[in-house]
DRENDO-1510 file (C-alpha; in Angstrom, 1 decimal, always signed):
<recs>
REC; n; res; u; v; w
REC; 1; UNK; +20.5; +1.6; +4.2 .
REC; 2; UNK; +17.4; +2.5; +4.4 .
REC; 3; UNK; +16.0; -1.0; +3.4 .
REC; 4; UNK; +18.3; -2.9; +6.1 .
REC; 5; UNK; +15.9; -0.7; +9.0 .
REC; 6; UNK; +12.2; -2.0; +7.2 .
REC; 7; UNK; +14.0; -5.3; +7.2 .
REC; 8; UNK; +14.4; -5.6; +10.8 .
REC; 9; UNK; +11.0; -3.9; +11.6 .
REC; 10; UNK; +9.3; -6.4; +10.1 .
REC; 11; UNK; +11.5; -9.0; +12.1 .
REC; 12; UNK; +10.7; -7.5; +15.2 .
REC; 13; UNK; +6.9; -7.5; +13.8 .
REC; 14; UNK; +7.3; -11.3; +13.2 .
REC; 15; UNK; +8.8; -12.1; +16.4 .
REC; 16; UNK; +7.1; -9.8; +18.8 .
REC; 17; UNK; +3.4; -11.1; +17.7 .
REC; 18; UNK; +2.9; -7.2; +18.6 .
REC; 19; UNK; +3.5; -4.7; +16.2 .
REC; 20; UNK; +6.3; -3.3; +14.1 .
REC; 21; UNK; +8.6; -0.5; +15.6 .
REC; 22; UNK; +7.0; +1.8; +13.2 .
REC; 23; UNK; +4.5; +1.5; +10.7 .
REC; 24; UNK; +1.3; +2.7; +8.7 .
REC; 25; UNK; -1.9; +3.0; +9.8 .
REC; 26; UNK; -4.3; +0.8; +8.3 .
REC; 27; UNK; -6.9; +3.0; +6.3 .
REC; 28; UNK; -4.7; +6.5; +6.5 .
REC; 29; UNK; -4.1; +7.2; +2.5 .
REC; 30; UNK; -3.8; +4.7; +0.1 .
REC; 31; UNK; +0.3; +3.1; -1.1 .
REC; 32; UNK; +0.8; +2.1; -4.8 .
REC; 33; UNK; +2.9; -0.9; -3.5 .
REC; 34; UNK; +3.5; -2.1; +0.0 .
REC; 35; UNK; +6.8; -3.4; +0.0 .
REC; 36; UNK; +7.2; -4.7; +4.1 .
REC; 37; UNK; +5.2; -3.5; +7.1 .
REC; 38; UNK; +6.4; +0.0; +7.4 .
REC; 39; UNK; +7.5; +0.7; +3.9 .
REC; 40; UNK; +5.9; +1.4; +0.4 .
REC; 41; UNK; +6.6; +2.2; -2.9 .
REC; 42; UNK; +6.3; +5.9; -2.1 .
REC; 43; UNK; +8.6; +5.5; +1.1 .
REC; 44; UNK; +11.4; +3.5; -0.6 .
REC; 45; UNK; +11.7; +6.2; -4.0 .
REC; 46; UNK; +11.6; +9.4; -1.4 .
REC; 47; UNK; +15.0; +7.6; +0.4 .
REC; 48; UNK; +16.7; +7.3; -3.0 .
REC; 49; UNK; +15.7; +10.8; -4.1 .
REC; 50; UNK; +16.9; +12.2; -0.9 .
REC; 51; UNK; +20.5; +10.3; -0.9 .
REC; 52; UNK; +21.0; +12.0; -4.0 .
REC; 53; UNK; +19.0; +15.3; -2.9 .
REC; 54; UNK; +21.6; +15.6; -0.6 .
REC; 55; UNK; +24.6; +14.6; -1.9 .
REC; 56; UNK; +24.4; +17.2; -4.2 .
REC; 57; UNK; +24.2; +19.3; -2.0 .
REC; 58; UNK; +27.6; +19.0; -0.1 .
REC; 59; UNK; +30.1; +21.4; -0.6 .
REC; 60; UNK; +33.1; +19.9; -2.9 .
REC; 61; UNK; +35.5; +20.6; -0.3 .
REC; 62; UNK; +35.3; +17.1; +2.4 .
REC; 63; UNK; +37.5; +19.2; +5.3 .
REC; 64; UNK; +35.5; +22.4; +5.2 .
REC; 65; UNK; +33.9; +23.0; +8.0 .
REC; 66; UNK; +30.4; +24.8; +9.1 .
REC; 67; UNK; +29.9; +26.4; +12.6 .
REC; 68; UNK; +33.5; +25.0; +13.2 .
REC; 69; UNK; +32.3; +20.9; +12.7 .
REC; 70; UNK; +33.3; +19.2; +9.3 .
REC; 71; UNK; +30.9; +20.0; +6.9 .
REC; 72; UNK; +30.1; +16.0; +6.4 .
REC; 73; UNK; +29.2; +15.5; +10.0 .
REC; 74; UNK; +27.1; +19.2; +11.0 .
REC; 75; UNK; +25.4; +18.0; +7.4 .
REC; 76; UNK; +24.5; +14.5; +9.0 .
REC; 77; UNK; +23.1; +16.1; +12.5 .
REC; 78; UNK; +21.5; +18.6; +10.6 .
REC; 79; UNK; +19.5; +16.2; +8.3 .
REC; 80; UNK; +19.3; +13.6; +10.7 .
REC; 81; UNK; +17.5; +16.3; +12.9 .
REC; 82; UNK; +15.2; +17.1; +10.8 .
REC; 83; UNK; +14.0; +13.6; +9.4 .
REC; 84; UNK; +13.2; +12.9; +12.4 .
REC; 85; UNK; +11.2; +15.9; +13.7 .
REC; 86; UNK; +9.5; +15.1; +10.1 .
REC; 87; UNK; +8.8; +11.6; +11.9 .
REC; 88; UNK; +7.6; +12.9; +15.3 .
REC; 89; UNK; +5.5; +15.1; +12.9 .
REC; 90; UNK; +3.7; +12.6; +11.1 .
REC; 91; UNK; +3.2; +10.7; +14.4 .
REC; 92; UNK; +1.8; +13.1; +16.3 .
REC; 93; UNK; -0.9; +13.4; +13.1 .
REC; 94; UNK; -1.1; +9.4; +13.5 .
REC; 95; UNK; -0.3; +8.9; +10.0 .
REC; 96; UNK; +3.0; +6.8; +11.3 .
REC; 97; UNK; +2.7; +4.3; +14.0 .
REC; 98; UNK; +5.3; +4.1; +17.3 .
REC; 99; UNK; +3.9; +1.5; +19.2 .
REC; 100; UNK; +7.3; +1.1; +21.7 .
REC; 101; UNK; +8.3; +3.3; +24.6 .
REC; 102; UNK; +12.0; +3.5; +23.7 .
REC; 103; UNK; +10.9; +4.5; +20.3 .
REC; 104; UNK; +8.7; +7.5; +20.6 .
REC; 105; UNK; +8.0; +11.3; +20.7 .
REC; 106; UNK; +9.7; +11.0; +24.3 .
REC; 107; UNK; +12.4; +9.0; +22.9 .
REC; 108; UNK; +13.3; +10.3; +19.8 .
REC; 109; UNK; +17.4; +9.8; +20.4 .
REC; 110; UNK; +16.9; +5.9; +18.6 .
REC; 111; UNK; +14.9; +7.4; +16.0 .
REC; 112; UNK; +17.7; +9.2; +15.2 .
REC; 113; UNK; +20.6; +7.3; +16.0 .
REC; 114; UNK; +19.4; +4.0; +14.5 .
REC; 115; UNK; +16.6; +5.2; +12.0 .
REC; 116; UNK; +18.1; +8.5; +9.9 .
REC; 117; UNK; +21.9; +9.1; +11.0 .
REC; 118; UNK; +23.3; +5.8; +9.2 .
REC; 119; UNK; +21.6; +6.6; +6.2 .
REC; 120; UNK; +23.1; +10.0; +5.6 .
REC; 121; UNK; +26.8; +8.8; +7.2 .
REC; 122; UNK; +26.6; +6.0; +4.4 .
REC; 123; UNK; +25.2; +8.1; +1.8 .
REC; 124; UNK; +28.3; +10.8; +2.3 .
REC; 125; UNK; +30.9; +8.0; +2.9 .
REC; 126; UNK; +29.7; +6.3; -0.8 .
REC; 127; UNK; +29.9; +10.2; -2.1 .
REC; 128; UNK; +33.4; +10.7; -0.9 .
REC; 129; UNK; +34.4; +7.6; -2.4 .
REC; 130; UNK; +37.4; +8.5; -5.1 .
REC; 131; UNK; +36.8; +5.0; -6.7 .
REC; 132; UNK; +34.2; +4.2; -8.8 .
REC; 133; UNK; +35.0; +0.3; -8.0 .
REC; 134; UNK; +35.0; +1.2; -4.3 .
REC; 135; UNK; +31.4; +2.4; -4.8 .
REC; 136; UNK; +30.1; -0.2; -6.5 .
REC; 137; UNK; +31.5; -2.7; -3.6 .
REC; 138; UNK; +30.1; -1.0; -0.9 .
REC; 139; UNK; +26.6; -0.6; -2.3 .
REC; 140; UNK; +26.8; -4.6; -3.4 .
REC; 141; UNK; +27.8; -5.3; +0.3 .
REC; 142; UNK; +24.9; -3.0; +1.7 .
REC; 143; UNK; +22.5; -4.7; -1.3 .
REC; 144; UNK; +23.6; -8.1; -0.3 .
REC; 145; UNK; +23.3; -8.1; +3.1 .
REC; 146; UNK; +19.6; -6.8; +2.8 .
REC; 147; UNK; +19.1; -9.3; -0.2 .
REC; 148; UNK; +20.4; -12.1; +2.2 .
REC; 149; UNK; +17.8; -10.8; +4.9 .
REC; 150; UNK; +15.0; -10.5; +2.7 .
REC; 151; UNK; +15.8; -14.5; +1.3 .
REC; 152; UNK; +16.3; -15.8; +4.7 .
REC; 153; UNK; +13.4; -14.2; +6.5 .
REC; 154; UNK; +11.3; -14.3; +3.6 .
REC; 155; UNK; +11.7; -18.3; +2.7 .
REC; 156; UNK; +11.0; -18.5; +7.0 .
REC; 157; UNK; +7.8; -16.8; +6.3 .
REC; 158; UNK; +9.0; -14.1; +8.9 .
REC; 159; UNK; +8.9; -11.4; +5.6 .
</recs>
C-alpha cells in the first residue's frame, strides 16, 4: 500500500515541475538505494516490518473492542496517529520535505487519511483474511496495480 502513495508522489513530482508531496532532502543522511523521490531502500523495509510489527500485535479476537471501538479500527487511529506525528516530527527537523499547504504541519488530516490510515486498514483486512487464496489475491491486485503504475509511468519517463 505503501508503494501505491511513492507512486503517485513522484507523478505529482513529474507533472507539477515543482516538487514531490513529500520527500528527502538532498544531502540529510545518506540512502542505500533510492527507489522513487520520496522513498528508499530503508523506507520501503521499515513499511514491511511494521505491517507485520503490527499484525502481530492484534488481539486474536476481530470483535473485541478497546475503549468501547473495535479493536481493528481504535488499532488503525491509534497507529495512524502516531505515524504521522512521527512524520510532522521528522519535518519539523527538516529531514522530510512538505513542500504543499494542504499537506503540512497545519494540515496534517491528509497525512493521515491518505498517507498512514490505508496502509494499516489493508494490512488488518489481509490479516483477517480466513483464506490463504483470498490473501494471496488481494496482495497480487495491490502488487499489480502498483506494478502497472510503475510500467506505465516509468516507460513515459514520468518514474
Amino acid at each position: 500500500m505503501d508503494l501505491f502513495n511513492e507512486i503517485w508522489n513522484s507523478i505529482v513530482f513529474h507533472a507539477s515541475g515543482f516538487a514531490p508531496v513529500w520527500g528527502t532532502p538532498a544531502g540529510v543522511g545518506g540512502t542505500a538505494l533510492l527507489l522513487l523521490i520520496g522513498y528508499n531502500i530503508e523506507i520501503s523495509l521499515m513499511f514491511a516490518i511494521m505491517g507485520v510489527a503490527v499484525c502481530h500485535g492484534l488481539p486474536k479476537d476481530k470483535r473485541m473492542k478497546i475503549l468501547g471501538i473495535n479493536n481493528r479500527i481504535f488499532m488503525v487511529i491509534v497507529l495512524t496517529s502516531l505515524a504521522v506525528i512521527v512524520e510532522c516530527f521528522l519535518n519539523y527537523c527538516k529531514l522530510l520535505t512538505w513542500e504543499y499547504s494542504w499537506w503540512s504541519i497545519k494540515a496534517p488530516w491528509l497525512v493521515w487519511l491518505i498517507g498512514y490510515a490505508p496502509f494499516f486498514v489493508m494490512a488488518f483486512i489481509v490479516h483477517d483474511m480466513e483464506k490463504m487464496k483470498n490473501k494471496f489475491i488481494t496482495l497480487g491486485v495491490i502488487f499489480g496495480v502498483d506494478i502497472a503504475l510503475l510500467l506505465i509511468f516509468g516507460l513515459i519517463g514520468w518514474m
